[in-house]
N, C-alpha and C positions, 0 to 999 in steps of 0.2 A: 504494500500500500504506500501512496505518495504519505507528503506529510500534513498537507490536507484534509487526505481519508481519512488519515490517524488522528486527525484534531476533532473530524465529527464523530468517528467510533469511537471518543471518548469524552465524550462531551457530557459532561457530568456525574464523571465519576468521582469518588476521593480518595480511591487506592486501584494500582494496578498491583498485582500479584505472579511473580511467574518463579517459575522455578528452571535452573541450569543459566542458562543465558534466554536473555529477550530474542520472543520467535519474530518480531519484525524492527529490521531498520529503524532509526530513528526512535523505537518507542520511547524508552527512556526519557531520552531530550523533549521530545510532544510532550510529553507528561509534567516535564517541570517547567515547560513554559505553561502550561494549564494551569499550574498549582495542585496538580493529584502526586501523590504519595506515593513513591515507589518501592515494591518490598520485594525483595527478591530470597529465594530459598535455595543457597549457593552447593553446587556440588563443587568440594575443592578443585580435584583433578582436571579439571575444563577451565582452571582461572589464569592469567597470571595478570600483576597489578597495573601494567600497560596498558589494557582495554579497556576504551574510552568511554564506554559507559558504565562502569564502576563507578566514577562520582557524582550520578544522579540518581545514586540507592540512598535511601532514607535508613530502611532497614536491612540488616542481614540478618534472617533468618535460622540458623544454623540449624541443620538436625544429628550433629554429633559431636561432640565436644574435640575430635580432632580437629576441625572445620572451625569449629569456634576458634582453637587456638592460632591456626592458620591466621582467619581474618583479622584477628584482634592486634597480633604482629602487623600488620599490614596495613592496619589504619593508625597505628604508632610513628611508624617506619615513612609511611609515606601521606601520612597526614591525611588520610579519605574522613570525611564528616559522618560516615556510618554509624547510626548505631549498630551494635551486634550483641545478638543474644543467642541463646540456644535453646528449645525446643526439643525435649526426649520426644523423637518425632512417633506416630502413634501409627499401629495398625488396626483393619478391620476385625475384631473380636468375633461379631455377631456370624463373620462368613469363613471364618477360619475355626471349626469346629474341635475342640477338645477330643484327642483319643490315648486315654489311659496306653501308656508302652507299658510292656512287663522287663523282656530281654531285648536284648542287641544279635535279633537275627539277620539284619537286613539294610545296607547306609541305603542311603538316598543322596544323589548329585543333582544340583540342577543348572544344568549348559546351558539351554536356553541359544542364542547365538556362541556363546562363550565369552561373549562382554566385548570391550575395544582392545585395540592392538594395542600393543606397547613395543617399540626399539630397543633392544641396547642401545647405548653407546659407545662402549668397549671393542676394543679389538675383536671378539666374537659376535661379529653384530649379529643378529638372529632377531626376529618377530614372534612373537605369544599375545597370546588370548589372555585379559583377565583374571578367568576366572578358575585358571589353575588347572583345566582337564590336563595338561603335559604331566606335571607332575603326578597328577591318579592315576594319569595310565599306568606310570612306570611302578609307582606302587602297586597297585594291582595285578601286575607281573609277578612281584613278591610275594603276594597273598592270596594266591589262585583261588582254594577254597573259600575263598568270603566273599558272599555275593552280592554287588554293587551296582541297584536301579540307576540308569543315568537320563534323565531327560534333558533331550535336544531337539531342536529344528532346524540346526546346520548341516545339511546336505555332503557337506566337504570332512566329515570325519574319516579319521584313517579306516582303512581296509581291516589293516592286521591288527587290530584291537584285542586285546586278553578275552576270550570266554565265559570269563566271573562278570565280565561289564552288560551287563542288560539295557538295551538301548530303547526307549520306549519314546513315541511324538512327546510333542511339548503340547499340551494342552491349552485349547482358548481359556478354560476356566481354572487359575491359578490354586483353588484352594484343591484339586485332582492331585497336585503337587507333593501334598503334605495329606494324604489320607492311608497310602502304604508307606511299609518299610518302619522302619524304630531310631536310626540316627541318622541326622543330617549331617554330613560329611561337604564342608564349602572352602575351599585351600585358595582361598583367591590372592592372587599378587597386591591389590589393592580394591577399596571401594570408595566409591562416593557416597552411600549411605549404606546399601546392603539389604533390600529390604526382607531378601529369602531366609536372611539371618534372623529377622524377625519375625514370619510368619513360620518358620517351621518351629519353633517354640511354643508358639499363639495354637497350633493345633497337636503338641505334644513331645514334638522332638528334640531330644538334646541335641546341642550344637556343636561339632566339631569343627574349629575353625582357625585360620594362619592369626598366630599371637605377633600383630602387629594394629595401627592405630589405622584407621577405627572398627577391625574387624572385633579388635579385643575388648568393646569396649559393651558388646552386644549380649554379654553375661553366658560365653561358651562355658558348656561344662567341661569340654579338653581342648587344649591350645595345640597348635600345632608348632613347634620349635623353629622360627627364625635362625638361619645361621649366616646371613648377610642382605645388608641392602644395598641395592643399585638406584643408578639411576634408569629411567627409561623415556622416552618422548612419544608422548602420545597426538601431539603434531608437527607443523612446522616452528611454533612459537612455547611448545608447554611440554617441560620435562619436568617428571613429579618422581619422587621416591618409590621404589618398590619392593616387596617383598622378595625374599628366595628359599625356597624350603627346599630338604633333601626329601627325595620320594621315599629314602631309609626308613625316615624317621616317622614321615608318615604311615607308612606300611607298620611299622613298630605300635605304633598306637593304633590304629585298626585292630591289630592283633590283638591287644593287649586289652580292647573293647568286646569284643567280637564275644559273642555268649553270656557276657557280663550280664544280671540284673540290673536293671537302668530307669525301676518304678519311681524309685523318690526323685531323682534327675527327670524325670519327664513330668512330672508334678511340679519340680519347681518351673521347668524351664515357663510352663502355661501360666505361672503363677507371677514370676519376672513382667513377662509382659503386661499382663492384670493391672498390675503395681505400676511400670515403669512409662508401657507404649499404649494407653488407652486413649480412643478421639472422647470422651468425657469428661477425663481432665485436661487432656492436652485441648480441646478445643477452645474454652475460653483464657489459657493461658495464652492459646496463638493469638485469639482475638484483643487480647488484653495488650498486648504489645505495639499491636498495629494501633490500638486506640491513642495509646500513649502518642504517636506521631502528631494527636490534633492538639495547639495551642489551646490553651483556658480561652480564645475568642471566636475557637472554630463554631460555626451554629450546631445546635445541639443538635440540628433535624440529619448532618451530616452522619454521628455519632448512634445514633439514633438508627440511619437506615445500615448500619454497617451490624448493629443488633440484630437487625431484625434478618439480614441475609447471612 
């Protein structure tokens, strides 16, 4: 849209909301020549402090306290007039059904695409997915007998995959995700929020997951060992830290999971989110925030219709 359009598509609003980066040109800028309120709900890994519409966010949103600590440096550092808050960002409860685990017969992967690419930049440059399938596979070589659901809808998986890996579609309806299997198994290099890490708890599953920020920060019942971080570039302008696990170690704790009783761990895990990631209280804390952006002379009818939506 010109910036025109974007003046009359927003023509009395008094917050815009978006999440990752703004979906059109100019919006930001339309927005504070209007006087409407910009709140943005930042995935770190897509940022760096260069881009030009970073200084007409009013809010930062944050929905994981690594993210928090990110932008808080950053508006230090290079002077942005942001507020930034954090938000224990909340899942669907009501659609993410509770199912009592007893034992550990069964992980659960969820590929999905396998997330964004990430570079080396080292002398071994090489490309990887996200979300850690390299390193399953290779454990899963190690652990033949332990059998490991993986849901995907990338077409481009390898041929010669281990036979304990069970490859099933990825389904339209996310909570399919989380209704077999007893551990979630997610070794991701990095996330921007994660949210698989919180819906597989929301319906019962412990979480095994890379002990680093902010996968660590999702209340996993076993961490996966870090043993170095790189860098990687995830485009022309944005290189972000990444994890590195050995498929050893992972393999070592599958194992060492694998037949386990996992009743009290799949009770807290439903319980963590109950507590932590609910839209009942996180909702009027998020609304609570954005309120804060209107001066004591904003009109009340402003304040007022943002209640009521």
């Amino acid at each position: 849209m010109s910036q025109i359009e974007l003046a009359a598509w927003m023509k009395g609003l008094d917050v815009v909301l978006f999440v990752e980066n703004p979906l059109y040109f100019k919006l930001t800028s339309v927005a504070k020549q209007l006087g409407i309120r910009v709140v943005c709900v930042p995935m770190w890994e897509w940022l760096h402090p260069g881009m030009d519409w970073l200084k007409d966010v009013d809010l930062m949103l944050c929905p994981t306290r690594h993210t928090e600590d990110i932008l808080s440096a950053w508006k230090s550092k290079f002077r942005f007039e942001w507020n930034v808050d954090y938000i224990s960002w909340p899942v669907d409860q009501t659609r993410l059904q509770f199912r009592q685990r007893w034992f550990c017969r069964n992980f659960v992967y969820i590929h999905g695409s396998g997330g964004a690419i990430g570079a080396t930049r080292n002398a071994d440059y090489r490309e990887f997915r996200r979300k850690g399938f390299d390193a399953l596979v290779s454990a899963a070589r190690l652990i033949p007998h332990i059998p490991i659901t993986v849901y995907a809808f990338d077409k481009n998986l390898p041929d010669d995959l281990p036979p304990n890996l069970k490859i099933r579609p990825q389904p339209d309806d996310n909570t399919v995700l989380y209704r077999n299997g007893d551990v979630c198994v997610l070794p991701s290099h990095w996330e921007g929020l994660g949210l698989p890490l919180l819906e597989c708890q929301a319906a019962g599953m412990p979480l095994v997951t890379t002990d680093a920020a902010p996968m660590n920060e999702h209340n996993p019942w076993k961490r996966i060992p870090v043993y170095r971080q790189d860098m990687a570039g995830v485009s022309r302008d944005i290189f972000i830290p990444y994890a590195r696990i050995q498929p050893e170690q992972l393999a070592k704790l599958m194992q060492n999971i694998y037949g386990r009783f996992i009743g009290i761990a799949s009770w807290k895990a439903r319980r963590f989110i109950e507590r932590e990631h609910n839209w009942i209280t996180a909702a009027p804390k998020i609304l609570l925030q954005i309120q804060k952006l209107f001066s004591s002379t904003t009109p009340r009818d402003s304040v007022n219709r943002l209640d009521s939506e």
